[in-house]
GUTOR-960876 format. One record per residue (C-alpha): residue number from 0; residue in one letter; x negated, y negated, z negated. Coordinates in steps of 0.25 Angstrom, whole numbers, plus 5000, padded with zeros to 4 digits. Each point is the difference from the previous one (the first is absolute). Last residue first. Layout:
<nodes>
@num=NUM	residu=A	east=X	north=Y	up=Z $
...
</nodes>
This chain:
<nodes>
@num=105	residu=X	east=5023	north=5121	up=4993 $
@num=104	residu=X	east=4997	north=4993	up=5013 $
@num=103	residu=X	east=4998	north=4986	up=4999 $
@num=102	residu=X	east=5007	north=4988	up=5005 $
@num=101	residu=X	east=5013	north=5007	up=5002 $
@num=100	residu=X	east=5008	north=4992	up=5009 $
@num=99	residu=X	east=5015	north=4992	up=4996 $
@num=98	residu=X	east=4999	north=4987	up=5009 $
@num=97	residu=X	east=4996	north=4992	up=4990 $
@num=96	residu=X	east=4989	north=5009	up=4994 $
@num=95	residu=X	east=4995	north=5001	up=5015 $
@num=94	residu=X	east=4999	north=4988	up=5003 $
@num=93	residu=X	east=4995	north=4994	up=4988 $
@num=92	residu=X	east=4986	north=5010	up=5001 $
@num=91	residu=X	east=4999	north=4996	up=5017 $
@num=90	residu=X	east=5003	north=4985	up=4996 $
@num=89	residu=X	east=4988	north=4999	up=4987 $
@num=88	residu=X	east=4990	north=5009	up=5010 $
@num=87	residu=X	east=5002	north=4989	up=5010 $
@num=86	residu=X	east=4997	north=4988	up=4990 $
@num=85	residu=X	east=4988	north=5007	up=4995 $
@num=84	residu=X	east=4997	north=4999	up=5015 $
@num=83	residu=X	east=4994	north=5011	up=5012 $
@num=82	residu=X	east=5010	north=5008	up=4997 $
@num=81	residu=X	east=4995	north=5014	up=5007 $
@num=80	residu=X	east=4998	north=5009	up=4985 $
@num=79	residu=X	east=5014	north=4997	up=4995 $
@num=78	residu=X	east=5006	north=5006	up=5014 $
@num=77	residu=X	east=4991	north=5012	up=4996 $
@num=76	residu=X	east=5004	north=5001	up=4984 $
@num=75	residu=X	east=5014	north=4998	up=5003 $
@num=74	residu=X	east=5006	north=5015	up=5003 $
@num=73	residu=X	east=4990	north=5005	up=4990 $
@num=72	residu=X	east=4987	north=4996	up=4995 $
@num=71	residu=X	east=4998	north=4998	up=4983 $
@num=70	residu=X	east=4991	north=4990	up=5004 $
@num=69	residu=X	east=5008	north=4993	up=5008 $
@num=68	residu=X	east=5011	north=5000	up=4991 $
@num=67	residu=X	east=4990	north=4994	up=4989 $
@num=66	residu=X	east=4994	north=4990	up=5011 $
@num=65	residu=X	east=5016	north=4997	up=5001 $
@num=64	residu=X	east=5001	north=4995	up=4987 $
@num=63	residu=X	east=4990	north=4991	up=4998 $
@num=62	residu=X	east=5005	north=4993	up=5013 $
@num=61	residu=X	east=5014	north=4999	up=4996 $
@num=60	residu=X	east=4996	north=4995	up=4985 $
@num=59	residu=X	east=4991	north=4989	up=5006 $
@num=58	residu=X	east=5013	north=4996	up=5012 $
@num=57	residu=X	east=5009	north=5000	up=4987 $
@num=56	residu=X	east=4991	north=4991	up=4993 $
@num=55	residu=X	east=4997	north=4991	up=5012 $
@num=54	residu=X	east=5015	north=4998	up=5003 $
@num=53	residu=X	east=5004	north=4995	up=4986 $
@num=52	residu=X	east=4988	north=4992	up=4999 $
@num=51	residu=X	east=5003	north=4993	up=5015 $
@num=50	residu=X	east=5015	north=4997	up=4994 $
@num=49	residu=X	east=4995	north=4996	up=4988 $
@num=48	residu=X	east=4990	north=4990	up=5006 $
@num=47	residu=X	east=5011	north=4995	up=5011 $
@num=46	residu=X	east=5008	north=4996	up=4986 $
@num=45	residu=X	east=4991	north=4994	up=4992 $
@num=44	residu=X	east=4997	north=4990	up=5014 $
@num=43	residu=X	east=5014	north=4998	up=5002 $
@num=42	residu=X	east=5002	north=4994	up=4987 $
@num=41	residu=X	east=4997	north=4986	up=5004 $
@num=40	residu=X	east=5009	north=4999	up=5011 $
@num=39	residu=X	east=4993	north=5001	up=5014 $
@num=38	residu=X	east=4998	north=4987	up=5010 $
@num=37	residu=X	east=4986	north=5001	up=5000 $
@num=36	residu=X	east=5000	north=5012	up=5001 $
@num=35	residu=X	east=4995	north=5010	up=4988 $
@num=34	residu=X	east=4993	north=5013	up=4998 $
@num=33	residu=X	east=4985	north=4997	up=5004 $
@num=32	residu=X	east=5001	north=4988	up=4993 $
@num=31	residu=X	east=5007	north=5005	up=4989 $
@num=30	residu=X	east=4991	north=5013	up=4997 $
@num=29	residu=X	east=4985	north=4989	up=5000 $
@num=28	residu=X	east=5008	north=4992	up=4990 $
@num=27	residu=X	east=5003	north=5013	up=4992 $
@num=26	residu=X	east=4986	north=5003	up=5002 $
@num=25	residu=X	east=4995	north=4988	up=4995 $
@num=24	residu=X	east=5008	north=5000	up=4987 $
@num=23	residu=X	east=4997	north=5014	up=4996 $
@num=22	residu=X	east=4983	north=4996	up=5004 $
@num=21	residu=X	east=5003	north=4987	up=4992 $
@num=20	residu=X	east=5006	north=5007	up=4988 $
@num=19	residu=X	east=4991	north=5012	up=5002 $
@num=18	residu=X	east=4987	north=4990	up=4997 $
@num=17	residu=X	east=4990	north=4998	up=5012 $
@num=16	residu=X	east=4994	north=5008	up=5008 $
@num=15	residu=X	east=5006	north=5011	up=5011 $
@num=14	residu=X	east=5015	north=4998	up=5002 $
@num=13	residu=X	east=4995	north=4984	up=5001 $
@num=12	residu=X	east=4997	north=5004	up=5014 $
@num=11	residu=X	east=5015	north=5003	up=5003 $
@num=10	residu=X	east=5003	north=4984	up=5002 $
@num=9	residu=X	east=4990	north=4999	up=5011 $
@num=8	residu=X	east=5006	north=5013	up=5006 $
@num=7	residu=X	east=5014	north=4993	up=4998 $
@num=6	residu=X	east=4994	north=4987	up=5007 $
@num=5	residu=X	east=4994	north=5009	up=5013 $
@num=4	residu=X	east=5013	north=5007	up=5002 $
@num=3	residu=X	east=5009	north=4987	up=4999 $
@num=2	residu=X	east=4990	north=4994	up=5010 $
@num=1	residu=X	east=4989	north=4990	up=4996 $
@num=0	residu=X	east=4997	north=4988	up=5008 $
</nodes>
């Protein structure tokens, strides 16, 4: 018997062959498993994928940004230099914007 994980991979195959109609349909098959309970509303699903989208487009344009601040050295560039994580990078960058720190020496 197949896990949700297993079926959603299954689904994503058609991403590679086929016609973008199925390869659209699968993959939006393949989101809603992975995405939804069994006992979840039918929009819950749209709404999880916004909120990783959301998440993943700022975490892409933190990262971007702060090998640029790193690069350009300064206060920032070292502790930029030791995260180990794209992920880490993207804190350390929104850290200190938020909390009012230069992020490159001007």
């Amino acid at each position: 018997m197949f896990g949700v994980v297993d079926a959603a991979l299954e689904l994503l195959g058609a991403l590679n062959s086929g016609p973008a109609s199925s390869a659209v349909v699968a993959g939006w098959a393949a989101m809603e498993a992975l995405l939804n309970g069994p006992t979840d509303s039918d929009i819950l699903a749209a709404d999880r994928m916004a909120s990783l989208v959301a998440c993943a487009f700022v975490r892409a344009e933190l990262t971007y940004l702060s090998y640029q601040v790193q690069k350009a050295g300064g206060a920032l560039a070292a502790t930029l230099a030791g995260c180990a994580t794209n992920r880490e990078r993207s804190l350390v960058l929104a850290s200190a914007v938020t909390g009012g720190q230069a992020i490159c020496d001007l």
